[in-house]
Phi, psi and omega in degrees: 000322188298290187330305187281354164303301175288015165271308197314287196310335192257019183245069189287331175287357214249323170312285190311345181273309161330303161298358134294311211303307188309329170253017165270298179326304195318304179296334182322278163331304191284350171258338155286305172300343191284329183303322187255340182309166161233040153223108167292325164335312201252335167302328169302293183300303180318329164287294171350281168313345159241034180234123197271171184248154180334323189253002143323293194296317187297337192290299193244020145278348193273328189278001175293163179274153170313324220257012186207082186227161183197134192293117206210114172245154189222127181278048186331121191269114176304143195289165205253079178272145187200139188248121173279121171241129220269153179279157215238079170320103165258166215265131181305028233283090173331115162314128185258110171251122157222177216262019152226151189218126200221152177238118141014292187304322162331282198189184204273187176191130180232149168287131204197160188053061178236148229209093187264106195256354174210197138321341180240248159044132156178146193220122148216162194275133143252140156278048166007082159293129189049061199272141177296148172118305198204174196296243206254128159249150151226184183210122223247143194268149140223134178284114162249322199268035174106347174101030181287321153266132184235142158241173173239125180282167196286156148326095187277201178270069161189184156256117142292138200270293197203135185237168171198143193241152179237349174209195189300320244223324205249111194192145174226144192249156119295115190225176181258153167275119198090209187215035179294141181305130182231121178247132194288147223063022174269120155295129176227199150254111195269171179212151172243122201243169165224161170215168182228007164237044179099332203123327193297319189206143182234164147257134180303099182269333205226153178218097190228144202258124169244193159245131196276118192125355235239135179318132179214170196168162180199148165223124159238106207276345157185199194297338171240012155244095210212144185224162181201172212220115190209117184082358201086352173264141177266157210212138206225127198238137156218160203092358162103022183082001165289344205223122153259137168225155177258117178265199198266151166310142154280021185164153204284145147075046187257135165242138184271141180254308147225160200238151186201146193212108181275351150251193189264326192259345192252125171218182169221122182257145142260150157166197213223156151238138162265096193244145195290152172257260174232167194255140185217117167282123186257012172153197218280353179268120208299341178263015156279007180283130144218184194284111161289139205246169146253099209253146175215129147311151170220151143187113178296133159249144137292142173218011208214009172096003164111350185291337162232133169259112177244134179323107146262010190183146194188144178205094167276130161225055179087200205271317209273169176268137165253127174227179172273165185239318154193206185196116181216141182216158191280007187160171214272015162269350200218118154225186191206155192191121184232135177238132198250103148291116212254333200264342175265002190053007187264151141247182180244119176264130164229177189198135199222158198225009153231062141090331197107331169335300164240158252198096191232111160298138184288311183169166182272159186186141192307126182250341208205134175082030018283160203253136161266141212250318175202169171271146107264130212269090172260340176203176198283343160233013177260166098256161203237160175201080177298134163269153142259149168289341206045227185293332179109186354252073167263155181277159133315164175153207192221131184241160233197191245102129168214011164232085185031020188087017164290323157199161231230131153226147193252156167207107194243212194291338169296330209242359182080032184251151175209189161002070187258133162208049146171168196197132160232146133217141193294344182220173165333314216260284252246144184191152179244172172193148197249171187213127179232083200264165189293341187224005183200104183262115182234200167232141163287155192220139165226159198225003192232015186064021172138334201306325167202134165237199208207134180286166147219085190309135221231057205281105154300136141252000000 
């Protein structure tokens, strides 16, 4: 191979007619494969690259020596352009089927508690009204595909409240015992149930006498960890959900409202203590008295898994009632905690980028009326806020941020948002939201992190 090179060189005419031939092959190829590629895009660049161009040529006819130069015409093969015509994805909308049938015609119904561990994965409560027979039933829905499907678990001998999953298979409900008629003051019974197949069948781990109205929440941050909130008290599970404890108030007469654990050891409680002021007569009759409270905000951090609690934050506010509406945080440095003044319908958004240490209100923000029902923390400056309307007729909806609460977008009923009482999402993009309209209830879904979403019609017969 070295010997035919060094022929090439001192035989320079005999090169250059080699170097047509090669490049006339070369166009050859390049013209047959263009005819058969079926990606025109690269077929276009392959031909380029092998039609030499004008200042090629001048290049190495210029490298000839003078005294051995030879006259060389060349036929420039024109370049090979093709028009793509591009292909056209049309956007799907997924046939929603579903796997229960209940008639309608019975009784009202609204969707609640709802709680989504992947992309597939999902649970939500329906509540059932005025089912004949008996008060109130629920049925707790789950989703393996996405919400394309739903099944239903059977009716235990209870209300479910609030679920909370810690995998596909592993979940604890907060639920009332039995099926009573319910009125806030009423003594009732909560119960904390687990199941280990999904939802399909639960067990009693806990059983305790409350007041109906009175703060209730569940969490489970994985199989060995889950908290619950029953009555205002805080409740700590160990053994793996066999052993429930009750822990100690973090201040005398504090009712915990909501809880929240970015981790297995780092968590957060918001709630108020209330201390009585004076008895206020609201007319001549003596069993119209009632106490007027002073309410001061709270919220305790943890670090040790729910075994201590420590102070981060405290506000007294007066005579009207104040409660936290929730706590939520995107990682265990950046969270939000909102407090709902009832007697002025106003609120507070606060926000901390350490963790809770500090405590920095965002801006004042509408609490009631529409009533905001809880936060979701999805990155350090978007949160989600579902609204009700209550009695109406003010609208519902999802009210929104994505520049740390510098400023709020509404998304209402023009957009198919009507009544929500509750919105998770599981990554940045993918997020749910419930819609509890007066005559027609789903859920919303977006993949694109709010920007447009899609119904997922939840259709009974």
């Amino acid at each position: 191979m070295k010997n035919f090179f060094r022929h090439l060189q001192k035989n320079k005419l005999l090169a250059v007619g080699l170097l047509i031939l090669l490049i006339g092959a070369g166009i050859i190829i390049a013209v047959i494969h263009t005819s058969q590629s079926p990606k025109a895009s690269n077929v276009t660049g392959q031909a380029q690259s092998l039609v030499p161009t004008s200042d090629a040529l001048n290049q190495n006819s210029d490298s000839q020596d003078s005294d051995e130069s030879a006259t060389v015409t060349l036929t420039a093969t024109p370049k090979i352009t093709l028009t793509v015509t591009p292909t056209v994805t049309p956007t799907v909308t997924p046939t929603i089927i579903p796997a229960i049938e209940v008639d309608d015609t019975k009784y009202d119904y609204d969707l609640y508690s709802l709680d989504f561990l992947d992309e597939n994965n999902g649970w939500v409560i329906r509540w059932n009204y005025n089912d004949p027979g008996v008060h109130n039933t629920t049925s707790l829905l789950h989703t393996k595909d996405g919400g394309n499907h739903w099944e239903a678990s059977a009716n235990q001998d209870c209300l479910l409240q609030k679920v909370s999953f810690a995998d596909s298979e592993t979940g604890w409900a907060l639920a009332l015992e039995g099926h009573p008629e319910l009125t806030d003051g009423d003594p009732v019974i909560y119960q904390i149930l687990k199941t280990e197949d999904g939802g399909a069948n639960w067990s009693l781990q806990l059983s305790s006498e409350a007041v109906y109205g009175d703060n209730c929440d569940i969490t489970a941050y994985d199989k060995d960890h889950a908290y619950a909130i029953i009555g205002g008290s805080l409740y700590r599970m160990e053994g793996g959900g066999n052993n429930w404890i009750k822990e100690d108030s973090p201040v005398k007469d504090f009712s915990a409202e909501h809880i929240f654990f970015a981790d297995a050891e780092n968590g957060w409680v918001s709630g108020a203590v209330a201390t009585p002021v004076t008895s206020v007569q609201s007319s001549t009759d003596a069993a119209d008295s009632f106490q007027q409270m002073n309410y001061t905000v709270y919220v305790f951090h943890t670090a040790d898994g729910g075994r201590s609690w420590k102070q981060q934050f405290s506000e007294e506010c007066g005579t009207d009632w104040n409660k936290t509406i929730g706590i939520s945080f995107s990682d265990k440095e950046n969270g939000w905690f909102m407090i709902c003044n009832y007697g002025t319908f106003g609120g507070e958004l606060y926000n901390t980028r350490n963790g809770g240490s500090d405590w920095e209100k965002v801006c004042d923000i509408g609490g009631c009326r529409p009533y905001a029902q809880e936060l979701e923390a999805v990155t350090p400056e978007i949160l989600w806020i579902p609204k009700h309307s209550g009695a109406g007729p003010i609208e519902g909806g999802l009210s929104y941020t994505v520049d740390g609460g510098k400023s709020f977008n509404f998304i209402g009923e023009e957009s198919g948002f009507v009544n929500s009482n509750g919105v998770e999402f599981v990554t940045p993009s993918l997020g749910w939201a419930i819609m509890n309209g007066f005559q027609d209830k789903y859920l919303m879904k977006t993949v694109d992190g709010g920007k447009t979403w899609d119904k997922v019609a939840l259709t009974y017969k």
